[in-house]
Wavefront OBJ file of the C-alpha trace (Angstrom):
o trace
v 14.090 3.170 -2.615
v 13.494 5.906 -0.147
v 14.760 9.344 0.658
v 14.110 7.686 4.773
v 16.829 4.958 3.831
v 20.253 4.625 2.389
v 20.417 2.053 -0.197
v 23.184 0.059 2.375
v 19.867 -0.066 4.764
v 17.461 -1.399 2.452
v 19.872 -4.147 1.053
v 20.517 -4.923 4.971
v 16.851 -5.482 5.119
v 16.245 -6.982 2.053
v 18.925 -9.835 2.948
v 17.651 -9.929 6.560
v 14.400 -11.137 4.932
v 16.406 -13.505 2.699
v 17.651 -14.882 5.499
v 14.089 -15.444 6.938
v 13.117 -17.493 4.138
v 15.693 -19.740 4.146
v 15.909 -20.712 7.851
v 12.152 -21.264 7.133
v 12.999 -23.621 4.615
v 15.439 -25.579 6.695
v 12.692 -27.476 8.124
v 9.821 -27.068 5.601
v 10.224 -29.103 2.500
v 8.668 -27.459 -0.504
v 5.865 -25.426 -0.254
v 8.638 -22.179 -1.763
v 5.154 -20.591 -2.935
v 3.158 -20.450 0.306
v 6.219 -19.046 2.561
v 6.931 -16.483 0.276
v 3.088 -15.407 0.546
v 3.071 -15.870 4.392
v 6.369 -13.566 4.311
v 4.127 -11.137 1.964
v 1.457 -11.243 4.407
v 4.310 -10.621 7.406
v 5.755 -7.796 5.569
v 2.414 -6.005 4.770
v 1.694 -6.044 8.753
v -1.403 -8.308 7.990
v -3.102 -11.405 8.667
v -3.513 -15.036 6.564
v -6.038 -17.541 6.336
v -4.668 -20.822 5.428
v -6.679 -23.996 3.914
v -5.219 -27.015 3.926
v -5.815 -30.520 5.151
v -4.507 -31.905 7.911
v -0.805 -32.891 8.067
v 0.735 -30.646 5.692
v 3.053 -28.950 8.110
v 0.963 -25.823 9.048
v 2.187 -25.578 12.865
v 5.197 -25.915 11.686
v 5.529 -23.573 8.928
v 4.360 -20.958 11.511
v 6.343 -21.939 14.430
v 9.943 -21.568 12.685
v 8.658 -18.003 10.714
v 7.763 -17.402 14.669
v 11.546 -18.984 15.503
v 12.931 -17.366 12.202
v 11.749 -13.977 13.370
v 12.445 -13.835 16.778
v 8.365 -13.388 17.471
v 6.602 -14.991 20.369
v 4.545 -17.762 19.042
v 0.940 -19.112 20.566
v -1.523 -21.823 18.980
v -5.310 -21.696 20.229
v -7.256 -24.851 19.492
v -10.742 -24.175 18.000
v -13.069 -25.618 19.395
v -17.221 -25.182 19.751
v -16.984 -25.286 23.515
v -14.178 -22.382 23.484
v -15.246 -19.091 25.098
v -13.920 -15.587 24.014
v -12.014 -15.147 27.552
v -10.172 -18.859 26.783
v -8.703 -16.072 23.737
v -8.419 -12.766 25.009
v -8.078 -13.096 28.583
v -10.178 -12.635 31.563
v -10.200 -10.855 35.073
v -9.247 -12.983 37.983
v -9.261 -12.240 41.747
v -6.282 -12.138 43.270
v -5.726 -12.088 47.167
v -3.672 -8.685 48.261
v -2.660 -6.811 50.721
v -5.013 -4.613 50.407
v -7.764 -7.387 50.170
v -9.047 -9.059 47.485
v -8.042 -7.187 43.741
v -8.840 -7.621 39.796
v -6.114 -8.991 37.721
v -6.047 -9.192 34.107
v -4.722 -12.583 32.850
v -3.687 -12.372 29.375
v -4.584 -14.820 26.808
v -3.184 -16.610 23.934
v -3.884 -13.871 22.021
v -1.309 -11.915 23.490
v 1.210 -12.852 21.258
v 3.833 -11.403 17.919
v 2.319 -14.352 15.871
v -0.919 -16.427 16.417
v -2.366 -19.314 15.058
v -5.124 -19.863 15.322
v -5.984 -23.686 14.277
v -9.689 -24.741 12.518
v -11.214 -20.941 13.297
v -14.230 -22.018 11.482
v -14.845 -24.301 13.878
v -15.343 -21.228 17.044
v -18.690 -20.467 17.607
v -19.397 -16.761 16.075
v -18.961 -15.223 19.551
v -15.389 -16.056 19.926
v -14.916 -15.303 16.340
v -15.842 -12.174 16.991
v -13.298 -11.543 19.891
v -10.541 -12.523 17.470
v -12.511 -10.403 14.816
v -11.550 -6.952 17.218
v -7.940 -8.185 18.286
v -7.201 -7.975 14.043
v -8.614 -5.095 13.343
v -7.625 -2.957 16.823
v -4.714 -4.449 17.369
v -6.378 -4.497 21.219
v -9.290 -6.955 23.364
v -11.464 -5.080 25.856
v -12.473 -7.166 28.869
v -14.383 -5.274 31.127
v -14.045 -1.686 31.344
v -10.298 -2.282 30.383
v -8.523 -2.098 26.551
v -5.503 -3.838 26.304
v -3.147 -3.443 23.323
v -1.654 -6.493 21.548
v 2.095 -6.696 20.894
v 3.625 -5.344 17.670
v 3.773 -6.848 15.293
v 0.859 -9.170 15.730
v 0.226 -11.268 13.476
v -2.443 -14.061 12.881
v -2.633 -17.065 10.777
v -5.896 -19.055 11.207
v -6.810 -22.081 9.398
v -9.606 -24.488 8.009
v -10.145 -27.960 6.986
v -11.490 -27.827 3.603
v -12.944 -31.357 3.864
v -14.490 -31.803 7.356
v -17.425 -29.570 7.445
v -19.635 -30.803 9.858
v -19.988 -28.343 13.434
v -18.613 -25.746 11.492
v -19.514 -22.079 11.170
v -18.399 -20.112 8.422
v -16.525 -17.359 8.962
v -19.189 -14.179 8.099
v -17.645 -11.522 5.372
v -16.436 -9.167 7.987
v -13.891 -11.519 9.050
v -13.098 -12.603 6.283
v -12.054 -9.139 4.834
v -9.617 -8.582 7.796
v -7.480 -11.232 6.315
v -5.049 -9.812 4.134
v -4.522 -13.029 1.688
v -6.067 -16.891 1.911
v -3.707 -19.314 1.137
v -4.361 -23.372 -0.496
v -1.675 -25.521 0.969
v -1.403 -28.487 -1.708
v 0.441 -31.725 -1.386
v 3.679 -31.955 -2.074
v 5.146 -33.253 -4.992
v 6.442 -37.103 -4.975
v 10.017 -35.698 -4.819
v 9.153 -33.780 -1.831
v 7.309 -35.862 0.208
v 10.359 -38.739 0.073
v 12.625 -36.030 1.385
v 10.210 -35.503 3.758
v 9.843 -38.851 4.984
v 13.589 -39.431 5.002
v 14.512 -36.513 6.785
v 11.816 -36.818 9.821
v 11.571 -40.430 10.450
v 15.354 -39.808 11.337
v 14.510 -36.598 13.714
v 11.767 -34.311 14.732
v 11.283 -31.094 13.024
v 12.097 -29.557 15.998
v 15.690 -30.981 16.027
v 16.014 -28.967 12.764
v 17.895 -25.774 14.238
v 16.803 -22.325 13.105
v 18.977 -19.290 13.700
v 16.935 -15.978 14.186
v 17.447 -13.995 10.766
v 16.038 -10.344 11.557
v 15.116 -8.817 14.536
v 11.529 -7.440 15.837
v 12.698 -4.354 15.233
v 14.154 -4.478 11.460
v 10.900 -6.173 10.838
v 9.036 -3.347 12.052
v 11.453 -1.332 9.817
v 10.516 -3.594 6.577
v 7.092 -3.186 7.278
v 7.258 0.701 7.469
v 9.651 0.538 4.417
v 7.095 -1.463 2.350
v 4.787 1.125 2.682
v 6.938 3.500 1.438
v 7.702 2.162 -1.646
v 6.487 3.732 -4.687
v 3.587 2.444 -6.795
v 3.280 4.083 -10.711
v -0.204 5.227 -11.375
v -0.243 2.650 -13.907
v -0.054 -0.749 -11.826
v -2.237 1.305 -9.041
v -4.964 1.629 -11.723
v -4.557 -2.125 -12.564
v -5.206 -3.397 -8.793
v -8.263 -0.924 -8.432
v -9.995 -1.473 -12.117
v -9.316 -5.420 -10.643
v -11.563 -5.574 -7.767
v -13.680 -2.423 -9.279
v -14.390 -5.475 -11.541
v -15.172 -8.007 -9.346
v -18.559 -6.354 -8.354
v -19.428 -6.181 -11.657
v -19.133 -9.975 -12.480
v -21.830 -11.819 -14.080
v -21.079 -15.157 -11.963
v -20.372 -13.340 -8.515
v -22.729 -12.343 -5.697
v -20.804 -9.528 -4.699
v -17.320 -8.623 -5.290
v -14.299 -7.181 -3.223
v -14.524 -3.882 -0.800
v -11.872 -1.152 -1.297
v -10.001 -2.869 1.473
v -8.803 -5.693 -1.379
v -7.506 -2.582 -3.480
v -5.276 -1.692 -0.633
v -4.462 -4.722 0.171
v -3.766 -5.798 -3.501
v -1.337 -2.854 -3.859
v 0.309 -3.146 -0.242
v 1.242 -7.022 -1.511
v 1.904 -6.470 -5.123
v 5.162 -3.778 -2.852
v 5.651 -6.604 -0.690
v 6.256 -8.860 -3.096
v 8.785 -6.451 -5.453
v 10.533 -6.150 -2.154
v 11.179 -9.403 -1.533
v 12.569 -10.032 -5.119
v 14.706 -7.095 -4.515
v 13.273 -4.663 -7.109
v 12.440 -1.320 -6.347
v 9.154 -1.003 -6.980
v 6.468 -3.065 -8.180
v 4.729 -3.890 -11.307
v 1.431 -4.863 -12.996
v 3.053 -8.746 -12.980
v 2.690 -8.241 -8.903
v -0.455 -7.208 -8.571
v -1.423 -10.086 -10.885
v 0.249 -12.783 -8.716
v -1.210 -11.059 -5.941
v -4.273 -11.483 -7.175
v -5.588 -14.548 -6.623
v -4.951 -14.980 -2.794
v -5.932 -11.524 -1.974
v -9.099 -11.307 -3.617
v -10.299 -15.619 -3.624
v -11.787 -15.217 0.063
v -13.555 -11.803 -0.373
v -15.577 -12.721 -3.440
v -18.660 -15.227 -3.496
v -19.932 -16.936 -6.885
v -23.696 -17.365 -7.183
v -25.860 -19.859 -6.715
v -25.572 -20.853 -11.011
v -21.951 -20.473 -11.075
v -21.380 -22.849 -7.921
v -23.718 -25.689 -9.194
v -21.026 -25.810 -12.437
v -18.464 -26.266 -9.991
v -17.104 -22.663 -10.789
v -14.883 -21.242 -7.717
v -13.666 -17.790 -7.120
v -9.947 -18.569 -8.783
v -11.529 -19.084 -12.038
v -13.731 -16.117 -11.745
v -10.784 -14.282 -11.084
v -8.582 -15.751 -13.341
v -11.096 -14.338 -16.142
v -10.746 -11.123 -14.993
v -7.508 -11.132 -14.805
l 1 2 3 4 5 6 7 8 9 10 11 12 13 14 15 16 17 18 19 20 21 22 23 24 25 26 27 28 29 30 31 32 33 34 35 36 37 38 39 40 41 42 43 44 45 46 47 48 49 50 51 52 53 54 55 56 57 58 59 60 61 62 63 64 65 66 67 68 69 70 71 72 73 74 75 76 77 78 79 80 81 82 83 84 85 86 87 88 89 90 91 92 93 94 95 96 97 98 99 100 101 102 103 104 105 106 107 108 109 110 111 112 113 114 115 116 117 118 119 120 121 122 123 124 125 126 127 128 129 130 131 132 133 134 135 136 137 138 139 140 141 142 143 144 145 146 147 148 149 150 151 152 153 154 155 156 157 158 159 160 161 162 163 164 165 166 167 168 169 170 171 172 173 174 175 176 177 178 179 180 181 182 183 184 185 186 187 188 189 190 191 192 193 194 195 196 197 198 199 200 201 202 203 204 205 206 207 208 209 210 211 212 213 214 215 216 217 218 219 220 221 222 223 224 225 226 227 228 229 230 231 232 233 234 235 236 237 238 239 240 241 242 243 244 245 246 247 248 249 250 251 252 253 254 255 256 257 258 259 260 261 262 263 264 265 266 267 268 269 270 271 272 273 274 275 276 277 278 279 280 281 282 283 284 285 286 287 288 289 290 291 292 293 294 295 296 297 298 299 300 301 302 303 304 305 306 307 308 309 310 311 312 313 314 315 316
């Protein structure tokens, strides 16, 4: 795949990531379509935005990739009331014996993969502190930076339904997530399994094995990168969102930061179905969940009950 690895160490890697999915799917039922786009996310060194209603399995899902992966795991509860230093961290005093000293208490922030549960419903301020630890990959409190673990990873949600004491994540944020992913219901077949299997246990009696280590992840991630991208499916991501501020029923359309990020998952996604590079059918599937949260319709389009998947869907 690369002159950088043997073809024995990208099939190692390729079937450490296997492995990943399928401890994953020892305790989450269905739902093949949204791990393999969480893993997509995971390999591109990004971030997700999940929508879903309640119940679906979300801290689940994200615990056991967190178990899966050998990754520390934190959850922050969104709430109005929470401050940015309840995220990042703050300064405490601390009694020495040299007197009375500054100490840095990390946050919940400070961990491989974070979720971070109903963000819409932080107040912008602590949005914003969340906002610099995705794109830095640090939090400055005080006169002090502090750099987040590698990988870091975040996976924030929203409620779809319950909008009331919300605010809406503003376009910046937005961007910095790599994909935004619909959780659905699961289908009748599913959900029985589901009931039979945990009113007889808790998902957490469901054991998961770790399946790669932070370092071959970090590996995968670089490797990703490296993989090579024709001109041809290049051209198709970029003429995609090129298009997308061009569309009669949209306000404004994607930034170059949804080319890159189209490409980066279209490779992601070859990866993980072993090929060695990807193709215009990637950046297709791609599409959808890469571009849906960077695009808004207008005001016409959203009184016909048009969303961004059908605009997008066109243009594809």
């Amino acid at each position: 795949m690369t002159d950088e690895y043997t073809d024995e160490e990208v099939q190692r890697l390729q079937d450490a990531v296997d492995e990943v999915r399928e401890q994953v799917s020892r305790r989450i039922v269905g739902q093949e379509q949204v791990i393999e786009r969480l893993l997509t996310c995971l390999l591109c060194d990004g971030n997700a935005l999940l929508e879903s209603t309640p119940g679906l399995g979300k801290t689940t899902m994200i615990r056991t990739l967190a178990d899966a992966t050998a990754l520390s795991f934190s959850r922050i509860q969104n709430t109005p009331d929470l401050m940015p230093s309840d995220v990042t961290g703050t300064e405490i005093v601390r009694e020495t014996s040299r007197g009375q000293d500054l100490e840095f208490e990390p946050g919940p922030v400070f961990a491989n993969v974070v979720l971070a549960d109903e963000i819409n419903r932080a107040t912008p301020k602590t949005q914003a502190a969340l906002l610099e630890a995705m794109q830095e990959g640090q939090v400055t409190v005080g006169d002090e930076t502090h750099p987040l673990p590698e990988p870091f990873f975040v996976l924030a949600t929203q409620n779809p339904i319950e909008q009331e004491g919300t605010y809406p994540l503003p376009e910046a944020q937005r961007d910095r997530f790599t994909m935004k992913l619909t959780l659905d219901y699961p289908d009748r077949a599913a959900e029985a399994e589901i009931v039979d299997r945990y009113t007889r246990q808790r998902s957490g009696d469901v054991a998961v094995e770790r399946a790669i280590s932070p370092e071959d992840l970090a590996a995968v991630q670089d490797l990703v990168r490296r993989v090579p991208v024709a001109d041809g499916v290049r051209d198709r991501a970029v003429d995609l969102v090129r298009s997308t501020r061009e569309a009669d029923r949209l306000d404004y359309g994607a930034s170059p930061r949804a080319s890159m990020n189209l490409v980066l998952a279209a490779k992601a996604r070859a990866f993980l179905d072993g090929r060695s590079h990807p193709d215009a059918e990637d950046v297709e599937a791609a599409a959808r969940p890469v571009l849906r949260h960077r695009v808004v319709v207008d005001f016409r389009a959203e009184r016909e009950g048009v969303t961004p998947d059908d605009v997008i869907a066109d243009l594809l």
